[in-house]
C-alpha positions in Angstrom: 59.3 117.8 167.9 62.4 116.0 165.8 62.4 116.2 162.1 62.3 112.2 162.6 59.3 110.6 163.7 59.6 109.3 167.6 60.0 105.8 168.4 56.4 103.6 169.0 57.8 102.1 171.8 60.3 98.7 172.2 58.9 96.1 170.1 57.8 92.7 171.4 61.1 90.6 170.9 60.2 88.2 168.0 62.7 85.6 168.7 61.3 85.3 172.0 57.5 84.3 170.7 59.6 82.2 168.5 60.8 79.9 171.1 57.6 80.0 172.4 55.8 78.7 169.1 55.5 75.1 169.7 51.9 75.1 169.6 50.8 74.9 166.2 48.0 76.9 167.0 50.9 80.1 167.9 50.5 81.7 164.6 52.1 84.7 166.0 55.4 82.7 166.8 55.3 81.4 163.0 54.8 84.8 161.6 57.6 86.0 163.6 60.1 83.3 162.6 58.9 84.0 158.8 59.4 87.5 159.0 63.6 86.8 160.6 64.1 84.1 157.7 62.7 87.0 155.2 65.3 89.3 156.6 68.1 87.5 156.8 68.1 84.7 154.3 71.2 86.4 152.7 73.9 85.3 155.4 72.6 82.0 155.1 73.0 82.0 151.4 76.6 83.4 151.1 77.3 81.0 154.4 76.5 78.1 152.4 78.2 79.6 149.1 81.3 79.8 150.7 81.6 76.3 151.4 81.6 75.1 147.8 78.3 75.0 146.7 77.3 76.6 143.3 74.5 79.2 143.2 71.7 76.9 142.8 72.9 74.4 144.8 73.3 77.2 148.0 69.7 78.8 146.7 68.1 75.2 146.7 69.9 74.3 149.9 68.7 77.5 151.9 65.7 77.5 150.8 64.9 74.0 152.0 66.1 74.6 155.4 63.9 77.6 156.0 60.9 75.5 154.6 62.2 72.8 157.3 62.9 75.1 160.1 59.4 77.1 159.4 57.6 73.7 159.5 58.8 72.3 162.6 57.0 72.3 165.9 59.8 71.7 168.1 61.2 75.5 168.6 59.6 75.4 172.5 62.3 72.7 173.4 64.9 75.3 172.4 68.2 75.4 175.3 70.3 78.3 176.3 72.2 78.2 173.8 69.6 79.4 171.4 69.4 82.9 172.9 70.4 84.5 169.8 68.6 84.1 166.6 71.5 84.8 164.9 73.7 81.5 166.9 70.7 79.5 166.7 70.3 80.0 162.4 74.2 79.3 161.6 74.3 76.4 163.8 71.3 74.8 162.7 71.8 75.4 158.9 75.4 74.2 159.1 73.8 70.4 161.0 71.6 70.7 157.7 74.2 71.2 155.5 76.4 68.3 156.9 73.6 65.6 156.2 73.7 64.8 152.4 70.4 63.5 152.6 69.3 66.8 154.0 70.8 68.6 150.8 69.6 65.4 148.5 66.2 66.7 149.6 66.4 70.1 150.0 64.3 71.2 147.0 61.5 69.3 148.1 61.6 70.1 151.9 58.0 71.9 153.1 56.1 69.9 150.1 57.8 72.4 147.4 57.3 75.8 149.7 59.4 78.4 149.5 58.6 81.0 152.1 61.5 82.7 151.3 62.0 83.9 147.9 65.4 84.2 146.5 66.3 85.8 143.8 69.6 84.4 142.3 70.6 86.8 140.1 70.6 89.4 143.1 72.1 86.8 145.2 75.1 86.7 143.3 75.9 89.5 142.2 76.1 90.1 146.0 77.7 87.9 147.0 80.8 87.8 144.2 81.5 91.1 145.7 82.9 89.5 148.8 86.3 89.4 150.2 87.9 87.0 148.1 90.8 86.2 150.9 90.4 83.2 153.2 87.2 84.5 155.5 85.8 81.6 156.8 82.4 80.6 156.3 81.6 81.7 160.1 83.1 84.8 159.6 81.3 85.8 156.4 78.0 85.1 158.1 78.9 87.5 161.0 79.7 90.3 158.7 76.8 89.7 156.7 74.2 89.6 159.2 75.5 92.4 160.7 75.5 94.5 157.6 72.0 93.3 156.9 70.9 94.6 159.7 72.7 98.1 159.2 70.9 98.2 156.2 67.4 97.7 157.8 68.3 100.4 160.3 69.5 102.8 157.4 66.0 102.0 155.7 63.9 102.6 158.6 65.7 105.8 158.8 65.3 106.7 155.4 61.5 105.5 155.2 60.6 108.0 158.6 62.9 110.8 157.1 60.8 110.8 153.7 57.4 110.6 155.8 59.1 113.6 157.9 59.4 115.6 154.3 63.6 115.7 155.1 64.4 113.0 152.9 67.1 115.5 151.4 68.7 116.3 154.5 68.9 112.5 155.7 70.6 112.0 152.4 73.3 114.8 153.2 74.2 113.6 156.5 73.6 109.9 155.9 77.3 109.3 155.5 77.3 110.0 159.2 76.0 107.0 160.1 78.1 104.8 158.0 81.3 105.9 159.4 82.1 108.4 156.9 82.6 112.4 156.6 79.4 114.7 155.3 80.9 116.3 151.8 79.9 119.3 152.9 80.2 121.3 156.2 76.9 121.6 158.1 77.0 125.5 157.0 77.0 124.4 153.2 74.1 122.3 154.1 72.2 124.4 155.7 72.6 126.9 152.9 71.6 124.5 150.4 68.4 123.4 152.3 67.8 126.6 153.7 68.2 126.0 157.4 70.9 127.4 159.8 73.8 125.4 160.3 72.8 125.0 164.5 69.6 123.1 163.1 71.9 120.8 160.6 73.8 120.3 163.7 70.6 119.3 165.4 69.9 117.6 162.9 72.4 115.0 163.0 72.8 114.3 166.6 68.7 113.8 166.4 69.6 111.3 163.7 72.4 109.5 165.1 70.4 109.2 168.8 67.4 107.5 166.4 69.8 105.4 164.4 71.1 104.0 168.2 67.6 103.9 169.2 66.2 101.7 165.9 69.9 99.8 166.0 68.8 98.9 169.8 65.4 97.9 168.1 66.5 95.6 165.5 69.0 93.9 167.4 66.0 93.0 170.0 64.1 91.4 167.3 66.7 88.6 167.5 67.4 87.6 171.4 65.2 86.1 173.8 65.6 88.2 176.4 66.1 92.2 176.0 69.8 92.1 178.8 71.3 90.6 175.7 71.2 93.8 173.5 73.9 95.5 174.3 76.8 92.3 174.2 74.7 91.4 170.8 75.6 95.0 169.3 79.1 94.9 170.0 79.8 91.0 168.8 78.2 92.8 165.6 80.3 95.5 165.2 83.5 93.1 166.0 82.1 91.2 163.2 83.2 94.2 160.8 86.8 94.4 162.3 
């Protein structure tokens, strides 16, 4: 058995019991569309920053959408085009955006609610570490989400490697998955963690089939229908180009 703890099986795509949630009895669909705006409020937020708006503007702004969006009842009628979670957020945030009345009354959108907290000074201080050359608004969202997501792949690694009792090892060959070279060779980490360097080499293949395997995974949290996966990872990873 891997080090790594094997997959439960391919999650029930949440975008699609989204799109499905215009009952308001679906809680399920309403949890699910929670849980996305949870994960991914960032891109949103540095969207929004990059088109002039100051930090509390962008915070206030954001957070009113989602409170909109997470009220509605009207995600059943969604068209093709709304395939990808990802297409569905920037477009629908930007038609906020345009309407000044929509910002006017952002604060107060969803009787005060915030269901996503943001925290400013975290906001911030990520997001005035972005390029500062003339990336578009579009284009910062696409790199953003798509480092988000990297990130929630990395952590699901991370979290299954502690549980595993490897949390060294993922540590030492974590680089691997980021695009970088181990500081060591596998023979110096297996002598540091006492294991031969054929199981380090084990090891890592194990880890980067899982990081495919949860990559596949996180991605299918975000399309309707699973034959989108594959196209969805690589627009992604052309998003870091």
């Amino acid at each position: 058995m891997s080090e790594y703890l094997p997959a439960a099986g391919f999650p029930t795509t949440q975008w699609s019991c989204v799109l499905r949630a215009g009952d308001p009895a679906d809680q399920q669909g309403r949890d699910a569309l929670e849980r996305l705006c949870r994960d991914y409020w960032y891109p949103l937020y540095a969207f929004v920053r990059r088109q002039g708006l100051d930090t509390e503007q962008a915070s206030d702004l954001v957070q009113g959408f989602l409170a909109d969006l997470i009220e509605r009842r009207d995600l059943a009628k969604a068209d093709p085009s709304r395939g990808r979670f990802r297409s569905f957020l920037r477009t629908a945030c930007a038609n906020f955006l345009s309407h000044s009345r929509d910002y006017d009354r952002a604060a107060k959108r969803g009787g005060g609610r915030t269901p996503v907290s943001i925290d400013l000074q975290d906001a911030e201080g990520r997001y005035i570490n972005e390029p500062v050359h003339e990336i578009t608004a579009e284009r910062l969202f696409e790199r953003r989400w798509t480092m988000v997501l990297l990130d929630h792949v990395l952590a699901r690694l991370e979290s299954e490697a502690t549980r595993g009792g490897k949390p060294e090892l993922f540590s030492r060959l974590r680089p691997l998955l980021e695009g970088h070279d181990v500081s060591q060779s596998y023979q110096q980490i297996g002598e540091a963690l006492q294991m031969s360097e054929n199981a380090v080499k084990v090891a890592a293949h194990r880890l980067r089939s899982r990081y495919r395997q949860l990559l596949r995974e996180e991605v299918g949290r975000t399309v309707a229908d699973p034959a989108e996966i594959e196209e969805e990872i690589a627009d992604l990873l052309r998003a870091l180009s």
